[in-house]
N, C-alpha and C positions, 0 to 999 in steps of 0.2 A: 886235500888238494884236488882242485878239478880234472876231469879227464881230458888230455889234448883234444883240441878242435879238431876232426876229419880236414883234410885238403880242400882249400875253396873250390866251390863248380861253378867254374867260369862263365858256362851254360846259362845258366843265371842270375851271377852278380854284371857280368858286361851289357848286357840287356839294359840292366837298371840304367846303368849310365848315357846308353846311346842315346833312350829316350827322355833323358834329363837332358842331355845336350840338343835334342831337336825341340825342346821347349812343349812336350805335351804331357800336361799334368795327369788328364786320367790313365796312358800308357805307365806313366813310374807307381800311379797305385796297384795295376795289373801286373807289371814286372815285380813287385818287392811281392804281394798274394804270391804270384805263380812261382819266386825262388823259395818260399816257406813252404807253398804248399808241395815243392820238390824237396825238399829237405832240407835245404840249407840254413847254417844255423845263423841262428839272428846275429848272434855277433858278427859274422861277416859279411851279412848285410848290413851290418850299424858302420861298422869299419869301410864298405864299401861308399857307401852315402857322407862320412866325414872325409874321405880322401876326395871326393866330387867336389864338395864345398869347398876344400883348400885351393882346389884347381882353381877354382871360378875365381876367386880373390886374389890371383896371383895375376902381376901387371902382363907377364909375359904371356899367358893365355890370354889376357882382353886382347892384346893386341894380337896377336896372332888369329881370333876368330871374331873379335868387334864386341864393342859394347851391346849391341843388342843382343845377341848370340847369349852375353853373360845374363845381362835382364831378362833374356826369355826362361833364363835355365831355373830361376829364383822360385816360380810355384810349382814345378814339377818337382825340383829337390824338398821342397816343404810338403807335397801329398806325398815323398817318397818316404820322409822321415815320420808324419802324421802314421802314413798305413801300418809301419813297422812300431811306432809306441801302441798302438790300435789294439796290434796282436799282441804285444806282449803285455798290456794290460789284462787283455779277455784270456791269458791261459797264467796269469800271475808269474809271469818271470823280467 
């Protein structure tokens, strides 16, 4: 049986998402690097990145921040989810 996860560092999984939400792709590749290379474990940055993507799909966030807000979010969330398969390709987990 695995060892429980450590408590998420909010320090940098909320990072991730800000700049998912302001639609800048190479910020979400430097925030998912910078919460790994802080420690944090991939799982909740994976967990962090599939709660983003439910948001963006959900009718009540479109309207709440506009369709484009949701379109801009689309390739940042996709470098955020590429850089984190990336790493865990190059260390085999």
């Amino acid at each position: 049986r695995p060892a429980p996860l450590p408590e998420p560092i909010l320090e940098d999984l909320l990072p991730i998402a800000v700049v998912i939400a302001a639609g800048c792709e190479s910020c979400a590749e430097k925030a998912v690097t910078r919460a790994l290379e802080n420690g944090s474990p991939r799982a909740h940055i994976q967990k962090a990145l599939q709660i983003i993507a439910k948001f963006q799909k959900l009718d009540c966030f479109a309207q709440a921040v506009g369709a484009d807000v949701v379109a801009r979010m689309e390739r940042p969330l996709a470098a955020g989810n590429r850089t984190l398969r990336e790493a865990m390709n190059r260390t085999g987990h």
